[in-house]
C-alpha positions in Angstrom: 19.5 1.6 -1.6 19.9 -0.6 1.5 16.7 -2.7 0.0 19.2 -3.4 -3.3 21.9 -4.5 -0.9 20.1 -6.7 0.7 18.6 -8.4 -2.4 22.5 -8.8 -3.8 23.3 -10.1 -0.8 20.6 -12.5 -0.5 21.4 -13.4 -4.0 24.9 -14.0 -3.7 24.0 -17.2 -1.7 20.7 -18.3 -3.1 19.1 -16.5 -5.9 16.0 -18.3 -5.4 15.4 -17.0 -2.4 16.8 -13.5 -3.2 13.6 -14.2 -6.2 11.5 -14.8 -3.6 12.1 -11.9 -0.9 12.0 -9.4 -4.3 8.6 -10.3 -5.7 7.2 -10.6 -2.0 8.2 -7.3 -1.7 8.8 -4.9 -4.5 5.5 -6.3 -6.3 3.1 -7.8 -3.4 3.3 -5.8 -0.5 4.6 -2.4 -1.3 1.5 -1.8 -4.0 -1.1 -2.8 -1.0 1.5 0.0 1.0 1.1 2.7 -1.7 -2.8 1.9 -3.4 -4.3 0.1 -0.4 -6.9 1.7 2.2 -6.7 1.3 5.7 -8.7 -1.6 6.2 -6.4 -3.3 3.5 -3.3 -2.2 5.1 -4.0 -4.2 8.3 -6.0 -7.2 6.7 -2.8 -7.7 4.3 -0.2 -5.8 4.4 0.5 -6.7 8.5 0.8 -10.3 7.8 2.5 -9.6 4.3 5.5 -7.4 6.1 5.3 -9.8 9.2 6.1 -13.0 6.8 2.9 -14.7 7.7 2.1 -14.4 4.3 3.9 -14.7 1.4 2.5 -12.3 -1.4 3.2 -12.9 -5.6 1.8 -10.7 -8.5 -0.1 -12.4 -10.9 -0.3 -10.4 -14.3 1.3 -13.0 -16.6 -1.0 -15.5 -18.6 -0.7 -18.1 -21.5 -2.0 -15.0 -23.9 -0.7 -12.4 -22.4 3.0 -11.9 -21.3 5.0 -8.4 -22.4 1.8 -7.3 -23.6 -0.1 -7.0 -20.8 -3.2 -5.1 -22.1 -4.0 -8.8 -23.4 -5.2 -9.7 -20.3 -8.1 -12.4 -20.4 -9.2 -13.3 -16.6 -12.5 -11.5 -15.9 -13.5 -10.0 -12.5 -17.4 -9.7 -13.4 -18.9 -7.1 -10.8 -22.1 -9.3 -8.9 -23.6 -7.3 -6.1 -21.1 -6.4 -3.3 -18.5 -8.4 -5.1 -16.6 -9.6 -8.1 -16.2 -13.1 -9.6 -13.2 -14.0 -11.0 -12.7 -16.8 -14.0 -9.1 -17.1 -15.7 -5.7 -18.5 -15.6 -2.2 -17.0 -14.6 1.0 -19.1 -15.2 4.4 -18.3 -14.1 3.8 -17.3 -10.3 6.8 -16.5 -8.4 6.0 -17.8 -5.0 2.9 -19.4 -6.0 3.5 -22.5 -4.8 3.5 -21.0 -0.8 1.8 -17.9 -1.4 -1.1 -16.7 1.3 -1.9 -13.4 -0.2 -2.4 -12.6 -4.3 -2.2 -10.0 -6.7 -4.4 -10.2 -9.6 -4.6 -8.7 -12.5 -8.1 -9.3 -13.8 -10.1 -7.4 -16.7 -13.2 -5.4 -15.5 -14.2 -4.0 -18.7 -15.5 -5.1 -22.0 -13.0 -3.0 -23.6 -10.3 -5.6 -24.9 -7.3 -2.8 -25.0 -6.4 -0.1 -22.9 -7.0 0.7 -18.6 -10.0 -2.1 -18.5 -8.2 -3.9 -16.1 -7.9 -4.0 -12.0 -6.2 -5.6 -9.3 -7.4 -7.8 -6.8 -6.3 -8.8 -3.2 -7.1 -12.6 -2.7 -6.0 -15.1 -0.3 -4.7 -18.8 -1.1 -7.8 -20.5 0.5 -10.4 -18.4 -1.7 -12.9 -20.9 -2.6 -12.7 -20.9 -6.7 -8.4 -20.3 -6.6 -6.7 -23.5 -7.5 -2.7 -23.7 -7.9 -1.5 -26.1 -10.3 2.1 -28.1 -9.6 5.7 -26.4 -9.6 7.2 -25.8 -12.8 10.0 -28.1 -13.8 12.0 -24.8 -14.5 15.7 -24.0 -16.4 17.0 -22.5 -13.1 15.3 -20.6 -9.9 14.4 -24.1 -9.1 14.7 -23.1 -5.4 11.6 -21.1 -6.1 7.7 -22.5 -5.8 6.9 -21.4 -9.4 3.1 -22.6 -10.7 0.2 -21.7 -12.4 -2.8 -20.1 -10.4 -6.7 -20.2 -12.0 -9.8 -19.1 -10.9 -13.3 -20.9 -11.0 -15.7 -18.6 -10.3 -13.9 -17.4 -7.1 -15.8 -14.9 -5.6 -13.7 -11.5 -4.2 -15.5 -9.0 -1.8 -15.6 -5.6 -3.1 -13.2 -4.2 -0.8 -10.7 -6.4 -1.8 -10.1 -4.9 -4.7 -6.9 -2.0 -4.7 -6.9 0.9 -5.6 -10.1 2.1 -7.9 -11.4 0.2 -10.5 -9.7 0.2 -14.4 -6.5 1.4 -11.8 -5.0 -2.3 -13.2 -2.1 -0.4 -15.6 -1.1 2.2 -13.5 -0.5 0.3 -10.5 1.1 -2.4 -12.5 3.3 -0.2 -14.3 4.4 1.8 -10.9 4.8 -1.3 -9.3 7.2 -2.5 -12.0 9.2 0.1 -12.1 10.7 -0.9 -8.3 10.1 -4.3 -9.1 12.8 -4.2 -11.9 15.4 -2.5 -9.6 14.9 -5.6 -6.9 15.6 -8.3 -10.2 18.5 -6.2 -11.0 19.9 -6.5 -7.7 19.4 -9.9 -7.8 21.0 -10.5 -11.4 24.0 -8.5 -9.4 24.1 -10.8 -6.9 24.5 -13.6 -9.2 27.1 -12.0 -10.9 29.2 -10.9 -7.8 29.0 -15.0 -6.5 30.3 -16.3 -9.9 33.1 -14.1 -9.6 33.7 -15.0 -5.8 33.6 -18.5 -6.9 36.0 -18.1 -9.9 38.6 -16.0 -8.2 38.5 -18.9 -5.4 38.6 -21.8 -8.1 41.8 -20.1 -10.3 43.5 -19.8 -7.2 43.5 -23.0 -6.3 43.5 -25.1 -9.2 46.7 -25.9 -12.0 47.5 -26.2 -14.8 51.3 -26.2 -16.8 52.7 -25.9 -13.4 51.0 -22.7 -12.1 47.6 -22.2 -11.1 45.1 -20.4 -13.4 45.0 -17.2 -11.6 48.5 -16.4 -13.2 46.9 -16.9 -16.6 46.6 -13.4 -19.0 43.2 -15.2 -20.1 42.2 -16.0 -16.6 43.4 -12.4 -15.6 41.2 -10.6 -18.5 38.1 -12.8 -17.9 38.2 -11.3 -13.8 39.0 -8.1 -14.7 36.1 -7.3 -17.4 33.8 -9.5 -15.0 35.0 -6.8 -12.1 34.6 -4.0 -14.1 30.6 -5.0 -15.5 30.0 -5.9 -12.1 30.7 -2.4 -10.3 28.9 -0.7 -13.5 25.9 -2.8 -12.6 25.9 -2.0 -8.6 26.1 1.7 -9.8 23.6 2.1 -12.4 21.4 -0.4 -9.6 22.3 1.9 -6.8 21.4 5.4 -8.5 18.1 4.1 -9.5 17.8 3.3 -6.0 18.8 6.7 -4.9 16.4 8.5 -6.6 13.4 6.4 -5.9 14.4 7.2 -2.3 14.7 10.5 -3.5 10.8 10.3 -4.5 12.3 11.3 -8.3 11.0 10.1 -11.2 13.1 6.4 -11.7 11.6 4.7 -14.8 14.5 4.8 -17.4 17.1 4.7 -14.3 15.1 1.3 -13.4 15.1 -0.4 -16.8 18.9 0.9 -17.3 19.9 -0.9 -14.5 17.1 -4.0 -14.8 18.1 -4.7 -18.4 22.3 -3.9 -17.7 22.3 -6.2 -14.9 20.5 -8.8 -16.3 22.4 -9.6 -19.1 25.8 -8.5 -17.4 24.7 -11.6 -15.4 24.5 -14.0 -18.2 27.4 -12.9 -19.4 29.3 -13.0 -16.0 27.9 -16.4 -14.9 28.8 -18.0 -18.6 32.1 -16.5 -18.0 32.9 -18.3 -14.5 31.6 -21.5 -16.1 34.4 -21.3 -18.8 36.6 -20.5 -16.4 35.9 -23.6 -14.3 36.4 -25.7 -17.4 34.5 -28.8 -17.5 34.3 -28.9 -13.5 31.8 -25.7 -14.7 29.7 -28.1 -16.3 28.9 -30.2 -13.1 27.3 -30.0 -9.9 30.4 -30.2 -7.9 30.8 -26.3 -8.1 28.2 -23.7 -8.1 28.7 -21.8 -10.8 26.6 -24.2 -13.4 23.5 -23.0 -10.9 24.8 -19.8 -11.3 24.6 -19.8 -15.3 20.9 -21.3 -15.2 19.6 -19.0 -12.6 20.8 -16.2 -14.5 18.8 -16.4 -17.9 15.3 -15.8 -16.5 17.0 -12.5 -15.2 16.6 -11.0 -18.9 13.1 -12.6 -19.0 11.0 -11.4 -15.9 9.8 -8.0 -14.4 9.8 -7.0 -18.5 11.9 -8.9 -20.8 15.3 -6.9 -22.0 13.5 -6.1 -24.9 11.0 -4.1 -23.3 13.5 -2.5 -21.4 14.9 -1.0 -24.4 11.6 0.2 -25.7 11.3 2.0 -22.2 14.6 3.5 -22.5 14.0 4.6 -25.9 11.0 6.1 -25.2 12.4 7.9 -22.8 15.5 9.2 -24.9 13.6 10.1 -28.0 10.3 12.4 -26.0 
């Protein structure tokens, strides 16, 4: 819970950076904390939780994206190692990241747990990041494309045992999509700061907006979503504290948030007229930064088929 608050917080100022501090976290570190050894634990996860390195998890590629059995990077086993050849795109944090999560297949098998994770660092001989993307909104975060030419991984760098790939990413997920939803929230809670502060202040017919019934119904639903979302974000939160089993509570509050965002940020750009549409006020950063909130750490699509799931066992 206190994690979530400090993500919405984060968020509230700069969700790029509230981007950056989830991924490094919920996806990056705390897998080497629950899958890795030891040895892994004070190689990685020291420097990770110090912020000498900056961690990212790279499962998405040009093939495969909400289907992540898809997977086409190869780790081929070669003595006491692995060689990795492939491509991931979309890397939250690439751009400054020491330390790397990658998803790589280990198997022949196309389908199914044929896949594990790696643990390699940025100046692995063979790892090669390509330039920032040029991106809707996040711009504030390093997002590239990371590839791998015959990069060669010692054995125990790999976490977790191998064809482990789907379970850790899946567990890892599931905490991953409470951190975005907290961030989403903290979007949301800034564009209505923002709003209340801009009706306030500016007029129109000889009062100022805030004295609007169509001002006054736009904060009032915007309010109302918001505290639903810091709820249904804070009980999934609870009960992976609790140790309880939080996969429907995540994607209820991943894929609520999300698009409460959207919907929040869109709001306080109507609100701010055609001043919404400029730089001159944050909320047009708001509205961008939002979208990619009902894309990443499972699309709200897949939320629903997770929810479902769940509902219809």
């Amino acid at each position: 819970v206190s994690y979530a608050i400090v993500i919405e917080e984060i968020s509230r100022v700069n969700a790029a950076m509230g981007l950056c501090v989830s991924v490094h976290n919920s996806v990056s570190a705390y897998p080497v904390h629950m899958f890795g050894t030891e040895d892994q634990k004070k190689r990685f996860l020291v420097r990770l939780a110090s912020g000498e390195k900056i961690g990212t998890f790279c499962l998405t590629e040009p093939n495969a994206g909400s289907d992540a059995s898809s997977l086409e990077t190869r780790a081929v086993p070669d003595g006491g190692a692995y060689v990795l050849n492939g491509n991931k795109v979309f890397v939250t944090n690439g751009g400054i990241s020491g330390i790397n999560l990658i998803f790589a297949r280990t198997q022949s098998e196309k389908k199914g747990h044929s896949f594990s994770v790696f643990i390699v660092e940025s100046d692995t001989k063979g790892l090669e990041k390509g330039p920032p993307e040029d991106l809707l909104g996040m711009r504030g975060n390093p997002v590239c494309p990371i590839s791998f030419h015959d990069c060669r991984i010692p054995s125990e760098n790999r976490l977790g045992q191998e064809g482990e790939g789907l379970k850790i990413a899946l567990l890892t997920l599931n905490g991953g999509r409470i951190g975005i939803a907290a961030q989403a929230l903290g979007l949301a809670q800034a564009a209505l700061d923002a709003s209340i502060n801009y009706t306030r202040q500016r007029y129109q017919f000889g009062k100022t907006l805030s004295e609007f019934g169509a001002i006054q119904n736009f904060v009032a639903d915007m309010a109302t979503d918001i505290e639903a979302g810091r709820l249904l974000i804070h009980r999934a939160s609870d009960f992976k504290d609790k140790g309880l089993n939080h996969v429907t509570e995540a994607a209820m509050a991943k894929l609520f948030a999300s698009e409460m965002a959207v919907k929040a940020t869109r709001v306080g750009v109507q609100i701010h007229g055609g001043y919404g549409c400029t730089k001159a006020y944050p909320v047009e950063r708001f509205y961008r930064d939002a979208k990619v909130c009902e894309i990443y750490e499972g699309t709200s699509e897949i939320q629903r088929m997770v929810i479902a799931r769940s509902m219809l066992k």
